[in-house]
DORODO-936704 format. One line per 4 residues: number of its first residue (from 1); their letters; for each residue x, y, z of C-alpha. Coordinates in Angstrom, 1 decimal. Layout:
% residues N
NUM) a) X/Y/Z; ...
% end
This chain:
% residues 380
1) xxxx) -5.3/20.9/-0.3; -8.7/18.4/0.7; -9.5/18.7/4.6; -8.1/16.5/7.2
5) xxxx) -9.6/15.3/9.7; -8.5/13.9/12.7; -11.0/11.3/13.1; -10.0/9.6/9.8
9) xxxx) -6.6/8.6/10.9; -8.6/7.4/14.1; -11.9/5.7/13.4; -10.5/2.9/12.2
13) xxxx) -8.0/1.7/15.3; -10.4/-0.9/16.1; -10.1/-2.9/13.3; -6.3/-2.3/11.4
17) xxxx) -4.0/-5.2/10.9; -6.3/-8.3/10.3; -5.4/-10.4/8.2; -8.1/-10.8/5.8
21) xxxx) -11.3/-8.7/4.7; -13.7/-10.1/6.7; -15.9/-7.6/8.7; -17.1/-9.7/10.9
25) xxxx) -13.9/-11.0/11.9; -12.6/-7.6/12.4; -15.0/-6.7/15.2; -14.6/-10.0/16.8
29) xxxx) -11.1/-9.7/17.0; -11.0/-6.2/18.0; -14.0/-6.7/20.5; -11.6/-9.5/21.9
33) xxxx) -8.7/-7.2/22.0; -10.6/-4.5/23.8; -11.6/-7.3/26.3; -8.2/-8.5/27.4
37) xxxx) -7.5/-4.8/27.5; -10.3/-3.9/29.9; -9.1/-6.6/32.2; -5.9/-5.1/33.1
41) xxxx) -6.5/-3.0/36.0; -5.3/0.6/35.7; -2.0/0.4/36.7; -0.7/-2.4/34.7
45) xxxx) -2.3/-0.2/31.6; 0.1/2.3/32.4; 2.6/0.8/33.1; 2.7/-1.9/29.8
49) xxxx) 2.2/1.7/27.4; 5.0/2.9/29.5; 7.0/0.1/29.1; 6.2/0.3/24.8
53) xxxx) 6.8/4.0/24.7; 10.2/3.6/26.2; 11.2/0.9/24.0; 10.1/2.5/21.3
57) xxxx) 12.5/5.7/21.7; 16.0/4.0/23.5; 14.8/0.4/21.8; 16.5/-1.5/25.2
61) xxxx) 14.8/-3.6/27.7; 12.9/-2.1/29.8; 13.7/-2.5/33.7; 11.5/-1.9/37.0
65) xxxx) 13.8/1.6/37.7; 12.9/3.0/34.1; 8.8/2.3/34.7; 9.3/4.1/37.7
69) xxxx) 10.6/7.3/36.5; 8.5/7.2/33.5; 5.0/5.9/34.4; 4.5/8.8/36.6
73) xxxx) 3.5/5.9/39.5; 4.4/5.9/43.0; 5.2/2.2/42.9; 7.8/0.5/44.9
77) xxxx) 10.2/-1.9/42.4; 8.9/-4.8/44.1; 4.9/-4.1/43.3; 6.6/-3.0/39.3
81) xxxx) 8.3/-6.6/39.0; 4.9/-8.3/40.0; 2.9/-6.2/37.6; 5.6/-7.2/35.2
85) xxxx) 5.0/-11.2/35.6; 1.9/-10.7/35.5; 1.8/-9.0/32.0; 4.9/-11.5/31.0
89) xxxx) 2.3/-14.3/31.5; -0.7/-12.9/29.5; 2.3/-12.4/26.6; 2.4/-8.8/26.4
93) xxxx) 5.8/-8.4/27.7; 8.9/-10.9/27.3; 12.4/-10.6/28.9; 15.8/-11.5/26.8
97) xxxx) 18.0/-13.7/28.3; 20.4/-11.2/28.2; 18.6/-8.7/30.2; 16.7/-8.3/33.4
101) xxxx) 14.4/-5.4/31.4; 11.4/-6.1/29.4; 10.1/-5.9/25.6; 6.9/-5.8/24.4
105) xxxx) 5.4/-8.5/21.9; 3.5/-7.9/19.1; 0.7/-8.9/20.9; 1.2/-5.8/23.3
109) xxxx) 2.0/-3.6/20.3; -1.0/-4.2/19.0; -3.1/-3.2/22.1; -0.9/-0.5/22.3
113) xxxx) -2.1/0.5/18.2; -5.7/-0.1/19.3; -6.5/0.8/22.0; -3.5/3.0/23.5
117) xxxx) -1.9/5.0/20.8; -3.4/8.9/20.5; -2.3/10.4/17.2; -1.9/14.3/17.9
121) xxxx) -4.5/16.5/16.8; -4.4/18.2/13.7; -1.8/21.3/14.4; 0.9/22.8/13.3
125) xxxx) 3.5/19.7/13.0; 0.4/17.7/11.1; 0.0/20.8/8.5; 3.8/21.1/8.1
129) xxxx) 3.9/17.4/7.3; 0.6/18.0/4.8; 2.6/20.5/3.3; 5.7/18.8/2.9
133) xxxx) 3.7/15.9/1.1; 2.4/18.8/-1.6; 4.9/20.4/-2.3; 6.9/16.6/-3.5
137) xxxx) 3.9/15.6/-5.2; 3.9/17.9/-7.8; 1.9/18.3/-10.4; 2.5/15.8/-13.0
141) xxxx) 0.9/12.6/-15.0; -0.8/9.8/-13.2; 1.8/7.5/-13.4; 4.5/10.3/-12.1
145) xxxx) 2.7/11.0/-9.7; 2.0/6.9/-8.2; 5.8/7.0/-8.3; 6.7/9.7/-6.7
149) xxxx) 4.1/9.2/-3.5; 6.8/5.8/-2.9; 9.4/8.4/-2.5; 7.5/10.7/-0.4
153) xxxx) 6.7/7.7/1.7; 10.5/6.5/1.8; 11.9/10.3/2.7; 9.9/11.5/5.7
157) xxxx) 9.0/7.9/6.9; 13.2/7.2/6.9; 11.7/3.5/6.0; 10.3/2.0/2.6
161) xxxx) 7.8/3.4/1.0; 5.5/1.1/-1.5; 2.6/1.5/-3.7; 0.5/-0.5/-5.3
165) xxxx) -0.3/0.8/-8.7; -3.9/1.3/-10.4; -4.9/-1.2/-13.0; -4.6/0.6/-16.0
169) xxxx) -7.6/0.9/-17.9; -8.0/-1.5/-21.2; -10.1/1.0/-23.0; -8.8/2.7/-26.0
173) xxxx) -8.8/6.6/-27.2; -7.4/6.2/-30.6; -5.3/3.5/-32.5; -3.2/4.5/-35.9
177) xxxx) -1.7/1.6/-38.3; 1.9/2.3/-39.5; 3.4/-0.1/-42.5; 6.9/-0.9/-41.6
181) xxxx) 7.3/-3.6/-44.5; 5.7/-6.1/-46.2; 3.1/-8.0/-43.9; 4.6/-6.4/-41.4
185) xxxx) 2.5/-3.7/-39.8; 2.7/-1.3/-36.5; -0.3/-0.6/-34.2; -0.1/2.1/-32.5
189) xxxx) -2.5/2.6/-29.2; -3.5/5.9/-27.2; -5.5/5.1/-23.9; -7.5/7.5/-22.3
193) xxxx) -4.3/8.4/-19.9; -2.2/9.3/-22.8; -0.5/6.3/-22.6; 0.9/4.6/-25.5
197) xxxx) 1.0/1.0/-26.6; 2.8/-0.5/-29.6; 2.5/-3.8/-30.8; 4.0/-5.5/-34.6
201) xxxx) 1.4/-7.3/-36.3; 1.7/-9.6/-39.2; -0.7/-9.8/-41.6; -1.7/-12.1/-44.5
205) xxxx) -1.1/-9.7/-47.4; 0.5/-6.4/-48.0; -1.9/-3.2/-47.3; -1.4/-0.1/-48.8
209) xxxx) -0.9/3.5/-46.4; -4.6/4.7/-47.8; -5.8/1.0/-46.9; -3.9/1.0/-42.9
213) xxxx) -5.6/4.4/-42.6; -9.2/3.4/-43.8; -9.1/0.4/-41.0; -7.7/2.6/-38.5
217) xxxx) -10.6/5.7/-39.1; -13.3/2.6/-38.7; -11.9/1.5/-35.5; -11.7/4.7/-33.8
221) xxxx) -15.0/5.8/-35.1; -17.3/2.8/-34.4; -15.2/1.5/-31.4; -13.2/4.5/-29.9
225) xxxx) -13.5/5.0/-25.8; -14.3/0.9/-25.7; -11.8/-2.0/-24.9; -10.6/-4.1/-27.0
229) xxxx) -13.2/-7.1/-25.5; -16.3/-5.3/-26.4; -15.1/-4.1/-29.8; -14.3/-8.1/-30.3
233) xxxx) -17.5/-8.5/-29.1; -19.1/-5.9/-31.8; -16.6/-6.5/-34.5; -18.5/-10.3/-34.9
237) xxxx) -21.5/-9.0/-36.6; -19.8/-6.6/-38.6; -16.8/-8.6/-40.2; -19.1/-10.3/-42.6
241) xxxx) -20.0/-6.6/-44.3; -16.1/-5.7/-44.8; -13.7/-6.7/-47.0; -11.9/-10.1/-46.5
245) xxxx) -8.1/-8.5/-46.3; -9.8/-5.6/-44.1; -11.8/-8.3/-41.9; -8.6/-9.9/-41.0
249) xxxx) -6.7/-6.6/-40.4; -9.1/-5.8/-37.6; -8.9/-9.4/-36.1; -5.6/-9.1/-35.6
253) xxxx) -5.2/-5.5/-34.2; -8.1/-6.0/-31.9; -6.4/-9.4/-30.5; -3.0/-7.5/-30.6
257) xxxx) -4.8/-4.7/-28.9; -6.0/-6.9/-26.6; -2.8/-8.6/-25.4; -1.3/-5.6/-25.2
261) xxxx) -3.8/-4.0/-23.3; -4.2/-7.1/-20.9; 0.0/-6.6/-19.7; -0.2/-3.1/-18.5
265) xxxx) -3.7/-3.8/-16.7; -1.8/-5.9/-14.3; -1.4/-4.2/-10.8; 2.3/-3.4/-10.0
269) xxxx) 4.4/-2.5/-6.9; 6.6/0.0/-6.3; 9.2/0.1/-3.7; 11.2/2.9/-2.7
273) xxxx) 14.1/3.5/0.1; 14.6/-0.4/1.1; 18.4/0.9/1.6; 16.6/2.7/4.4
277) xxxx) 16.0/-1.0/6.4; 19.7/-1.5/6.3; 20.3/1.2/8.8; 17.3/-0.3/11.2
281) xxxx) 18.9/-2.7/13.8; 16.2/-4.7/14.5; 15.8/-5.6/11.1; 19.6/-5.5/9.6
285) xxxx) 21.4/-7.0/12.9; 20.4/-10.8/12.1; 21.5/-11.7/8.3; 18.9/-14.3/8.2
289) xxxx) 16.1/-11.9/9.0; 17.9/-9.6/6.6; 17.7/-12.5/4.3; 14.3/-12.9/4.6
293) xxxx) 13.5/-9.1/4.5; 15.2/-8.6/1.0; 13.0/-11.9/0.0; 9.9/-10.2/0.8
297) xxxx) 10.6/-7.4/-1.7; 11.9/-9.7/-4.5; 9.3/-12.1/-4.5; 6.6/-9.2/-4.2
301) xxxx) 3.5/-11.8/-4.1; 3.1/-11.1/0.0; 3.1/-7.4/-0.2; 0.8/-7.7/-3.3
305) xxxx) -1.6/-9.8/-1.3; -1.4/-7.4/2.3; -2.1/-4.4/0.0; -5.1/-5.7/-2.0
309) xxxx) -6.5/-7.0/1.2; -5.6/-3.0/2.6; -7.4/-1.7/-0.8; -10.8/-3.7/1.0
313) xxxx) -10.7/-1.8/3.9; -11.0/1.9/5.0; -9.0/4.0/6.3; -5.4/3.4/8.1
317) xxxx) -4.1/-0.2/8.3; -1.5/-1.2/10.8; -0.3/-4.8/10.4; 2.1/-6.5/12.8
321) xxxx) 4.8/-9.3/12.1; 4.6/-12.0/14.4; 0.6/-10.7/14.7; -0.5/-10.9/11.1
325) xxxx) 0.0/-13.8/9.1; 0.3/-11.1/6.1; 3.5/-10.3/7.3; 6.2/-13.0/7.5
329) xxxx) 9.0/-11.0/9.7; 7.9/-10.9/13.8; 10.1/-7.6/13.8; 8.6/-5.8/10.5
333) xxxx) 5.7/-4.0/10.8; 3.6/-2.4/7.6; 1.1/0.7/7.6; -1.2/1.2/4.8
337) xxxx) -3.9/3.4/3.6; -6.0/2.9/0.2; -6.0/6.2/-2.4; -8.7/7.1/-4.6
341) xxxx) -9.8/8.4/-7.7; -13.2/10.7/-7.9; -14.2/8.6/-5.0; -13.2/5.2/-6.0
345) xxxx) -10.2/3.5/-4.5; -7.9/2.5/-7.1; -4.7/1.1/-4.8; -3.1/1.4/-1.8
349) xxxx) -0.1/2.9/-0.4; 1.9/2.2/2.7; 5.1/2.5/4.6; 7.5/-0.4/5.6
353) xxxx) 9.2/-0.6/9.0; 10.2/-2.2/12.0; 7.7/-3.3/14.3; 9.5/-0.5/17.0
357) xxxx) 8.8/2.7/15.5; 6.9/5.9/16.4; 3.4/4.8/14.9; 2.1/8.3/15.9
361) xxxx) 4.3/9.8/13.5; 4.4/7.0/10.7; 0.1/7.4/10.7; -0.1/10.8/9.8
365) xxxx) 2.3/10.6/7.1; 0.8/7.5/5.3; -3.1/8.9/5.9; -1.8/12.7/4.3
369) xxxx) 0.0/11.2/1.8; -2.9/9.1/0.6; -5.5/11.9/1.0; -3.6/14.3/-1.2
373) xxxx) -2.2/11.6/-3.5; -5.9/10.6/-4.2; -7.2/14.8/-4.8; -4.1/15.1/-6.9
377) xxxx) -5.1/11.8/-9.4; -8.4/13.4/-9.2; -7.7/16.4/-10.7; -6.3/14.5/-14.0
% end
Protein backbone atom coordinates (compact mmCIF):
# COMPACT_ATOMS: atom_id res chain seq x y z
CA UNK A 1 0.00 0.00 0.00
CA UNK A 2 1.84 3.64 -1.25
CA UNK A 3 1.77 6.25 1.77
CA UNK A 4 -0.91 8.71 2.43
CA UNK A 5 -0.58 11.68 3.39
CA UNK A 6 -2.78 14.00 4.88
CA UNK A 7 -1.63 17.01 3.18
CA UNK A 8 -2.46 15.63 -0.32
CA UNK A 9 -6.11 15.53 0.21
CA UNK A 10 -5.54 19.10 1.60
CA UNK A 11 -3.09 21.16 -0.35
CA UNK A 12 -5.20 21.67 -2.94
CA UNK A 13 -8.51 23.31 -1.16
CA UNK A 14 -7.59 26.59 -2.47
CA UNK A 15 -8.01 25.93 -5.89
CA UNK A 16 -10.79 22.68 -6.48
CA UNK A 17 -13.86 23.24 -8.56
CA UNK A 18 -12.84 25.90 -11.26
CA UNK A 19 -14.04 25.59 -14.15
CA UNK A 20 -11.20 25.52 -16.40
CA UNK A 21 -7.30 24.86 -16.24
CA UNK A 22 -6.15 28.08 -15.95
CA UNK A 23 -3.64 28.67 -12.91
CA UNK A 24 -3.94 31.91 -12.76
CA UNK A 25 -7.53 31.96 -12.58
CA UNK A 26 -7.43 29.57 -9.87
CA UNK A 27 -5.55 31.73 -7.38
CA UNK A 28 -7.51 34.67 -8.33
CA UNK A 29 -10.66 33.08 -7.67
CA UNK A 30 -9.54 31.35 -4.59
CA UNK A 31 -7.62 34.58 -3.33
CA UNK A 32 -11.22 36.24 -3.89
CA UNK A 33 -12.87 33.51 -2.04
CA UNK A 34 -10.52 33.78 0.86
CA UNK A 35 -11.32 37.59 0.85
CA UNK A 36 -14.99 37.55 1.25
CA UNK A 37 -14.26 34.87 3.79
CA UNK A 38 -11.91 37.08 5.94
CA UNK A 39 -14.59 39.72 6.01
CA UNK A 40 -17.03 37.93 7.99
CA UNK A 41 -16.26 38.59 11.43
CA UNK A 42 -15.90 35.60 13.73
CA UNK A 43 -19.18 34.90 14.67
CA UNK A 44 -20.91 34.87 11.43
CA UNK A 45 -17.95 32.21 10.37
CA UNK A 46 -19.27 30.01 12.87
CA UNK A 47 -22.31 30.36 12.63
CA UNK A 48 -22.70 30.03 8.42
CA UNK A 49 -20.31 26.39 8.92
CA UNK A 50 -22.83 25.67 11.60
CA UNK A 51 -25.60 26.40 9.62
CA UNK A 52 -23.83 23.92 6.46
CA UNK A 53 -22.89 21.19 8.92
CA UNK A 54 -26.46 20.96 10.09
CA UNK A 55 -27.92 20.81 6.77
CA UNK A 56 -25.68 18.59 5.71
CA UNK A 57 -26.70 15.79 8.35
CA UNK A 58 -30.88 16.45 8.91
CA UNK A 59 -30.88 18.20 5.22
CA UNK A 60 -33.92 20.83 6.70
CA UNK A 61 -33.71 24.50 7.04
CA UNK A 62 -31.89 25.68 9.30
CA UNK A 63 -33.62 27.99 12.12
CA UNK A 64 -32.21 30.63 14.78
CA UNK A 65 -32.97 27.81 17.81
CA UNK A 66 -30.85 25.07 15.95
CA UNK A 67 -27.63 27.65 15.55
CA UNK A 68 -28.03 28.16 18.98
CA UNK A 69 -27.65 24.77 20.23
CA UNK A 70 -25.11 23.89 17.75
CA UNK A 71 -22.79 26.84 17.23
CA UNK A 72 -21.63 26.57 20.74
CA UNK A 73 -22.51 30.65 20.92
CA UNK A 74 -24.15 32.45 23.62
CA UNK A 75 -26.29 34.44 21.20
CA UNK A 76 -29.71 35.60 21.82
CA UNK A 77 -32.19 34.66 18.65
CA UNK A 78 -32.60 38.08 17.84
CA UNK A 79 -28.52 38.91 17.32
CA UNK A 80 -28.71 34.99 15.21
CA UNK A 81 -31.61 36.34 12.88
CA UNK A 82 -29.44 39.54 12.07
CA UNK A 83 -26.27 37.57 11.47
CA UNK A 84 -28.60 35.51 9.29
CA UNK A 85 -29.67 38.61 6.97
CA UNK A 86 -26.71 39.63 6.84
CA UNK A 87 -25.18 36.35 5.35
CA UNK A 88 -28.68 36.03 3.25
CA UNK A 89 -27.63 39.26 1.55
CA UNK A 90 -23.94 38.41 0.64
CA UNK A 91 -25.78 34.97 -0.87
CA UNK A 92 -24.41 32.45 1.35
CA UNK A 93 -27.57 31.53 2.91
CA UNK A 94 -31.18 31.54 1.31
CA UNK A 95 -34.63 30.84 3.07
CA UNK A 96 -37.49 28.61 1.21
CA UNK A 97 -40.62 29.97 1.13
CA UNK A 98 -41.84 27.21 2.97
CA UNK A 99 -39.60 27.66 5.89
CA UNK A 100 -38.57 30.23 8.33
CA UNK A 101 -34.96 28.17 8.53
CA UNK A 102 -32.07 28.67 6.27
CA UNK A 103 -30.02 26.74 3.43
CA UNK A 104 -26.81 27.37 2.28
CA UNK A 105 -26.01 28.16 -1.52
CA UNK A 106 -23.44 26.80 -3.42
CA UNK A 107 -21.72 29.86 -3.00
CA UNK A 108 -21.50 29.12 0.87
CA UNK A 109 -20.63 25.47 0.13
CA UNK A 110 -17.95 26.38 -1.52
CA UNK A 111 -16.34 28.57 1.22
CA UNK A 112 -17.25 25.97 3.36
CA UNK A 113 -14.96 23.29 0.88
CA UNK A 114 -12.19 25.92 0.95
CA UNK A 115 -11.71 27.45 3.47
CA UNK A 116 -13.91 25.63 6.32
CA UNK A 117 -13.96 21.95 5.77
CA UNK A 118 -10.97 19.86 7.95
CA UNK A 119 -10.64 16.35 6.50
CA UNK A 120 -9.66 14.10 9.70
CA UNK A 121 -6.16 13.13 10.01
CA UNK A 122 -4.96 10.02 8.80
CA UNK A 123 -6.27 7.33 11.62
CA UNK A 124 -7.82 4.50 12.04
CA UNK A 125 -11.30 5.17 10.12
CA UNK A 126 -8.92 6.67 7.06
CA UNK A 127 -6.67 3.18 7.06
CA UNK A 128 -9.89 1.10 7.31
CA UNK A 129 -11.27 2.90 4.37
CA UNK A 130 -7.52 2.38 2.52
CA UNK A 131 -8.04 -0.98 3.26
CA UNK A 132 -11.32 -1.51 2.17
CA UNK A 133 -10.34 0.16 -1.28
CA UNK A 134 -7.37 -2.85 -1.53
CA UNK A 135 -8.84 -5.43 -0.81
CA UNK A 136 -11.84 -4.59 -4.00
CA UNK A 137 -9.22 -3.65 -6.19
CA UNK A 138 -7.71 -6.83 -6.68
CA UNK A 139 -5.21 -7.82 -8.52
CA UNK A 140 -6.11 -8.07 -12.05
CA UNK A 141 -5.56 -6.57 -15.81
CA UNK A 142 -5.57 -2.86 -16.47
CA UNK A 143 -8.71 -2.60 -17.87
CA UNK A 144 -10.35 -4.79 -14.77
CA UNK A 145 -8.94 -3.01 -12.67
CA UNK A 146 -10.22 0.90 -14.31
CA UNK A 147 -13.58 -0.92 -13.99
CA UNK A 148 -13.65 -2.07 -10.90
CA UNK A 149 -12.26 1.49 -9.11
CA UNK A 150 -16.13 2.82 -10.57
CA UNK A 151 -17.51 0.23 -8.30
CA UNK A 152 -15.41 0.88 -5.48
CA UNK A 153 -16.28 4.51 -5.87
CA UNK A 154 -20.17 3.66 -6.22
CA UNK A 155 -20.20 1.19 -2.98
CA UNK A 156 -18.54 3.13 -0.12
CA UNK A 157 -19.46 6.56 -1.63
CA UNK A 158 -23.50 5.17 -1.70
CA UNK A 159 -23.38 7.71 -4.92
CA UNK A 160 -21.97 7.22 -8.62
CA UNK A 161 -18.89 6.38 -9.13
CA UNK A 162 -17.14 7.35 -12.77
CA UNK A 163 -13.91 6.97 -14.46
CA UNK A 164 -12.44 8.16 -17.22
CA UNK A 165 -10.46 5.57 -18.99
CA UNK A 166 -6.69 5.71 -20.22
CA UNK A 167 -6.20 6.22 -23.95
CA UNK A 168 -5.14 3.00 -24.93
CA UNK A 169 -1.88 2.94 -26.55
CA UNK A 170 -1.77 2.59 -30.58
CA UNK A 171 1.49 0.79 -30.52
CA UNK A 172 1.71 -2.79 -31.55
CA UNK A 173 3.49 -6.01 -29.82
CA UNK A 174 2.83 -8.46 -32.55
CA UNK A 175 0.26 -8.89 -35.57
CA UNK A 176 -0.44 -12.54 -37.23
CA UNK A 177 -2.38 -12.84 -40.73
CA UNK A 178 -5.04 -15.60 -40.80
CA UNK A 179 -6.63 -16.59 -44.43
CA UNK A 180 -10.29 -17.05 -43.99
CA UNK A 181 -11.04 -17.29 -47.86
CA UNK A 182 -10.23 -16.02 -50.93
CA UNK A 183 -9.14 -12.26 -50.75
CA UNK A 184 -10.44 -12.30 -47.66
CA UNK A 185 -7.90 -12.19 -44.85
CA UNK A 186 -7.84 -11.78 -40.85
CA UNK A 187 -5.37 -9.42 -38.98
CA UNK A 188 -4.89 -10.20 -35.89
CA UNK A 189 -3.25 -7.44 -33.41
CA UNK A 190 -1.52 -7.89 -29.76
CA UNK A 191 -0.76 -4.43 -28.01
CA UNK A 192 1.56 -4.17 -25.43
CA UNK A 193 -1.47 -4.63 -22.78
CA UNK A 194 -2.38 -7.93 -24.14
CA UNK A 195 -5.08 -6.59 -25.80
CA UNK A 196 -6.39 -7.94 -28.89
CA UNK A 197 -7.59 -6.34 -32.14
CA UNK A 198 -9.09 -8.05 -35.13
CA UNK A 199 -9.93 -6.53 -38.21
CA UNK A 200 -11.02 -8.44 -42.03
CA UNK A 201 -9.08 -7.13 -44.75
CA UNK A 202 -9.58 -7.58 -48.39
CA UNK A 203 -7.01 -7.96 -50.63
CA UNK A 204 -6.31 -7.84 -54.31
CA UNK A 205 -5.27 -11.46 -54.94
CA UNK A 206 -5.30 -14.67 -53.04
CA UNK A 207 -2.09 -15.27 -50.63
CA UNK A 208 -0.97 -18.37 -49.67
CA UNK A 209 -0.52 -19.48 -45.50
CA UNK A 210 3.54 -19.48 -46.12
CA UNK A 211 2.96 -16.02 -48.03
CA UNK A 212 0.35 -14.38 -44.86
CA UNK A 213 3.13 -15.62 -42.52
CA UNK A 214 6.24 -14.13 -44.48
CA UNK A 215 4.41 -10.51 -44.25
CA UNK A 216 3.40 -11.00 -40.79
CA UNK A 217 7.41 -12.09 -39.58
CA UNK A 218 8.50 -8.69 -41.55
CA UNK A 219 6.09 -6.58 -39.69
CA UNK A 220 6.75 -7.68 -36.35
CA UNK A 221 10.48 -7.72 -36.95
CA UNK A 222 11.21 -4.33 -38.59
CA UNK A 223 8.15 -2.50 -36.98
CA UNK A 224 7.16 -4.44 -33.74
CA UNK A 225 6.75 -2.07 -30.34
CA UNK A 226 5.84 0.97 -33.06
CA UNK A 227 2.33 2.27 -34.11
CA UNK A 228 0.84 1.75 -36.87
CA UNK A 229 1.70 5.85 -37.98
CA UNK A 230 5.31 5.41 -37.87
CA UNK A 231 5.48 2.06 -39.46
CA UNK A 232 3.33 3.90 -42.37
CA UNK A 233 5.75 6.37 -42.03
CA UNK A 234 8.82 3.71 -42.59
CA UNK A 235 6.93 1.30 -44.77
CA UNK A 236 7.26 4.38 -47.67
CA UNK A 237 10.81 3.73 -48.38
CA UNK A 238 10.68 0.26 -48.18
CA UNK A 239 7.57 -0.79 -50.37
CA UNK A 240 9.49 -0.18 -53.49
CA UNK A 241 12.07 -3.29 -52.47
CA UNK A 242 9.05 -5.85 -51.86
CA UNK A 243 7.05 -7.63 -53.94
CA UNK A 244 3.96 -5.94 -55.58
CA UNK A 245 1.14 -8.51 -53.94
CA UNK A 246 3.32 -8.32 -50.60
CA UNK A 247 3.54 -4.26 -50.94
CA UNK A 248 -0.07 -4.06 -50.98
CA UNK A 249 -0.61 -6.65 -48.15
CA UNK A 250 1.17 -4.39 -45.81
CA UNK A 251 -0.71 -1.25 -47.02
CA UNK A 252 -3.65 -2.48 -46.13
CA UNK A 253 -2.91 -4.14 -42.64
CA UNK A 254 -0.99 -1.13 -41.56
CA UNK A 255 -4.18 1.27 -42.57
CA UNK A 256 -6.42 -1.58 -41.07
CA UNK A 257 -4.15 -1.55 -38.08
CA UNK A 258 -4.42 1.87 -37.92
CA UNK A 259 -8.23 2.33 -37.89
CA UNK A 260 -8.45 -0.17 -35.60
CA UNK A 261 -6.05 1.08 -33.39
CA UNK A 262 -7.36 4.73 -33.64
CA UNK A 263 -11.15 3.33 -32.03
CA UNK A 264 -9.94 1.89 -28.86
CA UNK A 265 -7.45 5.02 -28.35
CA UNK A 266 -10.48 7.04 -27.64
CA UNK A 267 -10.95 7.97 -23.86
CA UNK A 268 -14.17 6.31 -22.43
CA UNK A 269 -16.41 6.72 -19.33
CA UNK A 270 -17.49 4.45 -16.97
CA UNK A 271 -20.30 4.94 -14.72
CA UNK A 272 -21.29 2.88 -11.93
CA UNK A 273 -24.25 2.96 -9.18
CA UNK A 274 -26.45 5.93 -10.90
CA UNK A 275 -29.41 3.74 -9.33
CA UNK A 276 -27.70 5.11 -6.22
CA UNK A 277 -29.10 8.93 -7.13
CA UNK A 278 -32.53 7.60 -7.17
CA UNK A 279 -32.61 7.23 -3.48
CA UNK A 280 -31.00 10.94 -2.97
CA UNK A 281 -33.97 13.45 -2.37
CA UNK A 282 -32.47 16.33 -3.52
CA UNK A 283 -31.71 14.95 -6.65
CA UNK A 284 -34.77 12.39 -7.34
CA UNK A 285 -37.69 14.59 -5.71
CA UNK A 286 -38.10 16.94 -8.81
CA UNK A 287 -38.56 14.72 -12.23
CA UNK A 288 -37.26 17.43 -14.23
CA UNK A 289 -33.99 17.62 -12.28
CA UNK A 290 -34.13 13.82 -12.43
CA UNK A 291 -34.67 14.36 -16.07
CA UNK A 292 -31.82 16.34 -16.47
CA UNK A 293 -29.56 14.10 -14.12
CA UNK A 294 -30.20 10.90 -16.27
CA UNK A 295 -29.26 13.35 -19.43
CA UNK A 296 -25.99 14.14 -18.03
CA UNK A 297 -24.96 10.50 -17.95
CA UNK A 298 -26.40 9.62 -21.42
CA UNK A 299 -25.05 12.30 -23.32
CA UNK A 300 -21.57 11.80 -21.37
CA UNK A 301 -19.85 14.88 -23.31
CA UNK A 302 -20.07 17.23 -19.87
CA UNK A 303 -18.56 14.65 -17.62
CA UNK A 304 -15.95 13.96 -20.40
CA UNK A 305 -15.11 17.58 -20.51
CA UNK A 306 -15.14 18.17 -16.22
CA UNK A 307 -12.86 15.17 -15.99
CA UNK A 308 -10.21 16.09 -18.66
CA UNK A 309 -10.18 19.53 -17.25
CA UNK A 310 -9.75 17.35 -13.50
CA UNK A 311 -6.86 15.19 -15.40
CA UNK A 312 -4.97 19.06 -15.67
CA UNK A 313 -5.01 19.64 -12.29
CA UNK A 314 -3.55 18.04 -8.96
CA UNK A 315 -4.79 16.63 -6.47
CA UNK A 316 -8.66 16.54 -5.22
CA UNK A 317 -11.23 18.45 -7.20
CA UNK A 318 -14.47 19.54 -5.70
CA UNK A 319 -16.92 21.08 -8.33
CA UNK A 320 -20.20 22.60 -7.36
CA UNK A 321 -23.61 22.84 -9.47
CA UNK A 322 -24.96 26.13 -9.53
CA UNK A 323 -20.97 27.22 -8.81
CA UNK A 324 -19.22 25.60 -11.77
CA UNK A 325 -20.45 25.99 -15.13
CA UNK A 326 -18.95 22.15 -15.59
CA UNK A 327 -21.77 21.09 -13.81
CA UNK A 328 -25.26 21.75 -15.23
CA UNK A 329 -27.43 20.64 -11.91
CA UNK A 330 -27.36 23.59 -8.90
CA UNK A 331 -28.06 20.46 -6.48
CA UNK A 332 -25.25 17.83 -7.97
CA UNK A 333 -21.98 18.21 -6.87
CA UNK A 334 -18.85 16.06 -8.46
CA UNK A 335 -15.41 15.17 -6.62
CA UNK A 336 -12.53 14.12 -8.67
CA UNK A 337 -8.97 13.07 -8.42
CA UNK A 338 -6.54 12.19 -11.50
CA UNK A 339 -4.71 8.49 -11.23
CA UNK A 340 -1.42 7.68 -12.63
CA UNK A 341 0.77 5.42 -14.23
CA UNK A 342 4.70 5.33 -13.16
CA UNK A 343 4.16 8.88 -12.53
CA UNK A 344 2.21 10.04 -15.31
CA UNK A 345 -1.48 10.78 -15.04
CA UNK A 346 -3.37 8.75 -17.43
CA UNK A 347 -7.25 9.68 -16.27
CA UNK A 348 -9.30 10.69 -13.66
CA UNK A 349 -11.64 9.33 -11.30
CA UNK A 350 -14.39 10.81 -9.27
CA UNK A 351 -17.59 10.42 -7.29
CA UNK A 352 -21.09 11.83 -8.25
CA UNK A 353 -23.44 13.30 -5.62
CA UNK A 354 -25.58 15.81 -4.34
CA UNK A 355 -24.29 19.07 -3.57
CA UNK A 356 -25.44 18.10 0.45
CA UNK A 357 -23.16 15.44 1.32
CA UNK A 358 -20.42 14.75 3.91
CA UNK A 359 -17.44 16.07 1.71
CA UNK A 360 -15.15 15.03 4.65
CA UNK A 361 -15.99 11.62 4.05
CA UNK A 362 -16.56 11.52 0.11
CA UNK A 363 -12.58 13.20 -0.07
CA UNK A 364 -10.82 10.46 1.49
CA UNK A 365 -12.45 7.94 -0.45
CA UNK A 366 -11.92 9.43 -3.93
CA UNK A 367 -8.04 10.59 -3.01
CA UNK A 368 -7.40 6.60 -1.60
CA UNK A 369 -8.99 5.21 -4.22
CA UNK A 370 -6.95 7.11 -6.78
CA UNK A 371 -3.65 6.67 -4.97
CA UNK A 372 -3.85 2.92 -4.83
CA UNK A 373 -5.72 2.67 -8.17
CA UNK A 374 -2.59 4.48 -9.72
CA UNK A 375 0.29 1.92 -7.52
CA UNK A 376 -1.92 -0.93 -8.63
CA UNK A 377 -1.72 0.05 -12.74
CA UNK A 378 1.81 0.59 -11.93
CA UNK A 379 2.70 -2.56 -10.96
CA UNK A 380 1.36 -3.98 -14.54
Amino acid sequence: MPPLHHKSMTATIGTRGLAGPSGFAARRACTFRVTIFAMLDQRAQTLLKTLIERYIADGQPVGSRTLSRYSGLDLSPATIRNAMADLEALGFVASPHTSAGRVPTPRAYRLFVDTMLTVSPLGDAVHQLASQVQTRLQPAGPQQLVASAAEVLSNLSQFAGVVLTPRRSQIFRQIEFLRLSEKRVLLIIVTPDGDVQNRIILTEKDHSPAQLVEAANYLNAHFGGQSFDEVRASLRGELDALRSDMSALMQAAVQAGSDAMADTSRESLLISGERNLLGVEDLSSNMARLRKLFDVFESKTGLLQLLDVSSRAQGVQIFIGGESSLVPIEEMTVITAPYEVDGEVVGTLGVIGPTRMAYERVIPIVDITAKLLSSALSQH
